[in-house]
C-alpha positions in Angstrom: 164.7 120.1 -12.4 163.7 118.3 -9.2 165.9 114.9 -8.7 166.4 112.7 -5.8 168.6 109.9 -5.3 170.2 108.1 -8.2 168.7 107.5 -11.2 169.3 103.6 -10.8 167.3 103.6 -7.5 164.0 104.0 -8.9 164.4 102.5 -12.8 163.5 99.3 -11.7 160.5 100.1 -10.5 159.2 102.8 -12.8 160.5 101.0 -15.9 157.8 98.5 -15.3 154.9 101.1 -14.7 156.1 103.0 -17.9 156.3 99.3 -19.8 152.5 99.3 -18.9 151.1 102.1 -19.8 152.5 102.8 -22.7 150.6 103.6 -25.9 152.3 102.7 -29.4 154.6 105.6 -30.4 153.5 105.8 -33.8 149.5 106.3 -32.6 149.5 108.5 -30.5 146.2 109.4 -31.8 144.7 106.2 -30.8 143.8 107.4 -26.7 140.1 108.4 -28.3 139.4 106.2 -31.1 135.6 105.5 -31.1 133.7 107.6 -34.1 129.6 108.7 -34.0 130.0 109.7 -37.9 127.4 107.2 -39.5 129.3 107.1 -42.2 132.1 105.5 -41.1 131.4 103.8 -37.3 128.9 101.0 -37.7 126.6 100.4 -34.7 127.8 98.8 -31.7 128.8 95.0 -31.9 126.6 92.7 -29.7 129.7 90.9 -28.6 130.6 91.3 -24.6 133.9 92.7 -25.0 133.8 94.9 -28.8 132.8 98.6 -27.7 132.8 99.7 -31.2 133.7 99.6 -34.8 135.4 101.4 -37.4 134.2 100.9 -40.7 137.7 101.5 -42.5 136.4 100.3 -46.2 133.9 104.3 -46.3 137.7 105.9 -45.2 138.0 106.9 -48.6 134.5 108.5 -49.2 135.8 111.6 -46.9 136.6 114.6 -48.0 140.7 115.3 -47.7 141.3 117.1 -44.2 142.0 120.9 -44.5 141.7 122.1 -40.6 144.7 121.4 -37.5 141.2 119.3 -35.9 140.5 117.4 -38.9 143.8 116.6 -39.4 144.0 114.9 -35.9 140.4 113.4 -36.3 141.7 111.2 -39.6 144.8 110.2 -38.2 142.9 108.5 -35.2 141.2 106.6 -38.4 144.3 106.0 -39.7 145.8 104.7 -36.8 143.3 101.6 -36.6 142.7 101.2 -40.2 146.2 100.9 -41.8 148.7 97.7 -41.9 152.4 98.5 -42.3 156.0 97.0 -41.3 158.4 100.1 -40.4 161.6 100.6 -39.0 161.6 103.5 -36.3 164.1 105.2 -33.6 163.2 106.8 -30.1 165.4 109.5 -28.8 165.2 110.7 -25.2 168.3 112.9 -24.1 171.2 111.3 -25.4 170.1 107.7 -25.8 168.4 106.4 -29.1 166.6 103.1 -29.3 165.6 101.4 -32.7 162.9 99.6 -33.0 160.9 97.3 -35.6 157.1 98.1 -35.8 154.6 95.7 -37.3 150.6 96.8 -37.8 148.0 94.3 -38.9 144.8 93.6 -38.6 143.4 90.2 -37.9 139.4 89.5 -38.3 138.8 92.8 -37.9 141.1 92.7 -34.4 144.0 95.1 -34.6 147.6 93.5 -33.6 151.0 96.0 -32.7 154.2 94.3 -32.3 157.3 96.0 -31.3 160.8 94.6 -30.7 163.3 96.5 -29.8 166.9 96.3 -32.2 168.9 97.2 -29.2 170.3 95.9 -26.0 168.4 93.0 -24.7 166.4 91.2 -26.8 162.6 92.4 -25.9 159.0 92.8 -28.0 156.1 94.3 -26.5 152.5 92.8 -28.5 149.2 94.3 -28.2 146.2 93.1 -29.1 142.8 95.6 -29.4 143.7 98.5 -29.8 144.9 101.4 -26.7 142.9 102.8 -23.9 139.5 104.4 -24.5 139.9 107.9 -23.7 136.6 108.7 -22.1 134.7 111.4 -20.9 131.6 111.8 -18.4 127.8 112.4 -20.0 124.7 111.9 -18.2 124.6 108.2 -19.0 128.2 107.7 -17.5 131.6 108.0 -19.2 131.5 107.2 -22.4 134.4 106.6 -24.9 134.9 110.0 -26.8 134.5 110.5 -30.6 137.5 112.2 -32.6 135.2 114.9 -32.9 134.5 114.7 -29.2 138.3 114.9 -28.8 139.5 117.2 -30.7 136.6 119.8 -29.0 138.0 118.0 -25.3 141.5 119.3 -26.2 141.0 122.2 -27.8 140.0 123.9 -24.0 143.7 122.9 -23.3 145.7 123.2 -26.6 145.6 125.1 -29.5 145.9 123.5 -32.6 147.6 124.4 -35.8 149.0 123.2 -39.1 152.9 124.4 -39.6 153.8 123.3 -42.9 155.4 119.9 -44.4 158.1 117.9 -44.5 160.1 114.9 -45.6 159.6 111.8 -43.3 161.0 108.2 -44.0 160.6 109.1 -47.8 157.0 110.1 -47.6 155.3 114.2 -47.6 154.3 114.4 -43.9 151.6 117.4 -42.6 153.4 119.2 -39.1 150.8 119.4 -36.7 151.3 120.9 -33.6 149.4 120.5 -30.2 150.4 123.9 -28.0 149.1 123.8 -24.3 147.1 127.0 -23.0 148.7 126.7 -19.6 151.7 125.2 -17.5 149.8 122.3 -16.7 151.2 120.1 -19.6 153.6 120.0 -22.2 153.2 120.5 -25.9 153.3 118.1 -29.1 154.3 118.1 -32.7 153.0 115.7 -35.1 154.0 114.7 -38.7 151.0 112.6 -39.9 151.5 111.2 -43.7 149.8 113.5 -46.0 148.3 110.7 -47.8 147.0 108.6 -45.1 147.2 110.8 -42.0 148.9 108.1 -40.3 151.6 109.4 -37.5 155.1 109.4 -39.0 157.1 111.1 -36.1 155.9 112.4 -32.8 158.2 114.9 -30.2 157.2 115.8 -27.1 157.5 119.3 -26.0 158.7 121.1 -22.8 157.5 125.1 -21.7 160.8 126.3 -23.0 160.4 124.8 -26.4 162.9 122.2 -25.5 162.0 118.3 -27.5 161.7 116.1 -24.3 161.2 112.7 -26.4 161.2 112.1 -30.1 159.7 108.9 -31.8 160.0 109.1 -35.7 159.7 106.0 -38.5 162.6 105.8 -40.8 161.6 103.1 -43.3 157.8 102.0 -43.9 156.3 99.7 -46.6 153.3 101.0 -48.2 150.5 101.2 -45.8 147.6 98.7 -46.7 144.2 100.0 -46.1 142.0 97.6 -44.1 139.2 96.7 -45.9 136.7 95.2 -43.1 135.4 96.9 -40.0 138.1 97.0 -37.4 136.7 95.9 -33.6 137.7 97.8 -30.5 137.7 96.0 -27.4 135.8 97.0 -24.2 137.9 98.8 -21.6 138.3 96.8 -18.5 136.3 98.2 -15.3 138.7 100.1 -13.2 139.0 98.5 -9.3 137.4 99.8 -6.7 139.6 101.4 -4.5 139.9 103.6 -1.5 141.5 106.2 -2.3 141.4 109.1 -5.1 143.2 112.5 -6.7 141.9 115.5 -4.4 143.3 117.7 -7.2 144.0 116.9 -11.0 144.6 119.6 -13.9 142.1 121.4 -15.8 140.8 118.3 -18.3 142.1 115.5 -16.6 139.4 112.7 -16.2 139.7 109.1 -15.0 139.6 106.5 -17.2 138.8 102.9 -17.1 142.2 100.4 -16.0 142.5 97.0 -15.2 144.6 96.1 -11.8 148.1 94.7 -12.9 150.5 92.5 -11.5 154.3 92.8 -11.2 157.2 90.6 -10.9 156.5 89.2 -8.3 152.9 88.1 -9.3 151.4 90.3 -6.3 148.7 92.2 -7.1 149.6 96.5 -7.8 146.2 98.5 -8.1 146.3 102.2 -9.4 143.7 105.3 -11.0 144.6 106.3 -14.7 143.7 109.6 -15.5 144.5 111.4 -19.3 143.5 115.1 -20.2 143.3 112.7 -24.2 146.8 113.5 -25.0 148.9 113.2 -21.8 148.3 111.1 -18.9 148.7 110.8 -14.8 149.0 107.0 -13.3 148.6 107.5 -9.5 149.8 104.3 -7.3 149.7 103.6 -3.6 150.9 100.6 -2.0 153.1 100.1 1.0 156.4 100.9 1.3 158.4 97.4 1.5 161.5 95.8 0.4 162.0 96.2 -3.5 158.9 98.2 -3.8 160.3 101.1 -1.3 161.3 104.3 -3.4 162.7 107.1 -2.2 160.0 110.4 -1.6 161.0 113.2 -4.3 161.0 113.6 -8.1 162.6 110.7 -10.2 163.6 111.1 -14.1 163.1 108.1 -16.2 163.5 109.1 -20.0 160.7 111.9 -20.7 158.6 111.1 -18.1 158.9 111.7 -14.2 157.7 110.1 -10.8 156.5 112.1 -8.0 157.0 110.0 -4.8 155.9 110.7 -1.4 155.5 108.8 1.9 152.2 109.1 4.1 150.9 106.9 7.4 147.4 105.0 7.4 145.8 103.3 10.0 149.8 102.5 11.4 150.8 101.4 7.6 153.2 103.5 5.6 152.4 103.8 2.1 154.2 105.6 -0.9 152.2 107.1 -3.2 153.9 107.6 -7.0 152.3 109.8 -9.8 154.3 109.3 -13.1 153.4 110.8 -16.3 155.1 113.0 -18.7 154.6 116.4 -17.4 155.9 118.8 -15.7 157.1 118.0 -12.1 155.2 120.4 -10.5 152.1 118.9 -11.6 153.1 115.4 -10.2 154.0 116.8 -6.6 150.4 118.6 -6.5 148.8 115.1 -7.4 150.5 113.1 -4.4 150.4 116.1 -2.3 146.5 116.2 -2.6 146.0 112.6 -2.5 142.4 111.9 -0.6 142.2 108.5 1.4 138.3 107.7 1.8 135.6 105.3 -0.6 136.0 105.3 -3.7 133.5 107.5 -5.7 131.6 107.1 -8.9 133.0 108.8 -12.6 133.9 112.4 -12.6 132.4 114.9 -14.6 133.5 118.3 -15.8 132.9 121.9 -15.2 132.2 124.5 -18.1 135.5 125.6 -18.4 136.8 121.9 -18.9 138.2 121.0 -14.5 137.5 117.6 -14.1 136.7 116.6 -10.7 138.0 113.8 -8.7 137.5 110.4 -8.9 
């Protein structure tokens, strides 16, 4: 596996991208939660920054799932409409980390809290809900329905029920998520077979190897919310002036706020997610603590393609990190296109997203 320079040179940096686009381990479902089943999303709130709703007290009018999609589409329900307190470990190579989890749901506003049991004493609190996984329609990208989803992925994975199991005390359903080409790795999912709610997820390499395992040990009983659950409005991405020339098949850009690092300065950067996996592509210039060295970095699952180019007499790194295969990441930086910035991308019949 490409690797260059020492891991310490670059976990610095990449720790904080990683820190801030991470979704919750346990909903890993939640990328694409908006509904357009009448039964259960209510209509769009007139608030300025709700999107949607979930109307999680008609959750138990449906009929139990049966099918691998049906499956995934209640555990996105389950993943906003369920308040819990668990226990939970992470395992990436040789390193565990254990970690307290705490769900609720506040005025119809969903809360996740994490803390972390070892090393330095850290928590990680959101507020909202995850990303909107979106995809282009005439209108302009639009947040994608679980149905939408699971039809979005199923160009890319094939999904399939592979019996049940045991996890932190409770009957779990195995669903696995098997990609139809190199472009991305695989997932198994063990979603509680009473709530569909994600009890252990492992990320899976091309030779069947488990990249990343996140798995609750101890949960109290889930509480079903019994209001309508509010998702926030995606922030507007920033208009930037540069874009991926070349992205895998199903791979669209979605909507991402500019952040700010340690050193309050301003770091702007494209988000793109196929609704499972996802691509962050920075550039900014190469200075000081911000300089990394050009190549493929390892941090945990995920990797960081890095490479160096000159604009108008400035040299700028650009870093693609995601948890993929290397290969991938290297295309992405390699293709980078400097120019305007253009409008949403929208796909092909055979699910190729263009640029954006």
């Amino acid at each position: 596996m490409p690797y260059a320079g020492p891991h310490a040179s670059v976990t610095g940096r990449l720790t904080l991208l990683l820190a801030c686009l991470c979704l919750s381990p346990l909903t890993l479902a939640q990328s694409a939660p908006v509904s357009s089943s009448p039964a259960l999303a209510g209509a769009p709130s007139e608030a300025a920054d709700v999107q949607s709703v979930y109307d999680c007290a008609a959750l138990p009018a449906l009929a139990p799932p049966s099918e691998p999609g049906e499956w995934f589409e209640r555990s996105v329900w389950a993943s906003h409409c369920y308040q819990y307190q668990a226990r939970a470990v992470r395992i990436v190579d040789d390193e565990v980390v254990t970690l307290s989890v705490a769900r609720d749901i506040r005025q119809g506003v969903e809360r996740d809290r994490l803390h972390f049991l070892d090393g330095p004493n850290r928590s990680l609190l959101r507020e909202g809900g995850a990303f909107r996984f979106e995809l282009p329609s005439p209108e302009g990208a639009a947040p994608a329905s679980p149905e939408a989803l699971v039809k979005h992925l199923s160009h890319f994975y094939r999904l399939r029920l592979d019996g049940e199991e045991r996890i932190a005390n409770r009957a779990a359903v195995r669903l696995e998520l098997l990609p139809l080409d190199d472009m991305r790795y695989g997932y198994r999912m063990w979603l509680d077979r009473e709530t569909a709610i994600p009890l252990k997820r492992a990320l899976i390499d091309d030779n069947g190897r488990v990249l990343d395992t996140f798995q609750v040990v101890a949960m109290t009983p889930p509480q079903r919310y019994q209001g309508r659950v509010e998702l926030k409005r995606p922030a507007s991405s920033a208009t930037l002036a540069w874009r991926a020339g070349w992205l895998p098949g199903g791979f669209v850009a979605q909507p991402l706020m500019a952040m700010a690092d340690d050193t309050d300065e301003p770091r702007r950067h494209k988000l793109y997610s196929d609704g499972l996996s996802t691509i962050s592509l920075f550039v900014e210039p190469v200075a000081g603590a911000r300089a990394l060295r050009p190549g493929v970095h390892r941090l945990g699952a995920s990797h960081a393609a890095v490479r160096r180019i000159q604009q108008q007499g400035q040299l700028l790194q650009v870093v693609a990190v995601g948890e993929l295969p290397p290969s991938v990441l290297i295309r992405v930086v390699e293709t980078l296109e400097m120019g305007e910035a253009s409008s949403a991308p929208s796909l092909t019949t055979d699910g190729q997203s263009t640029s954006s």
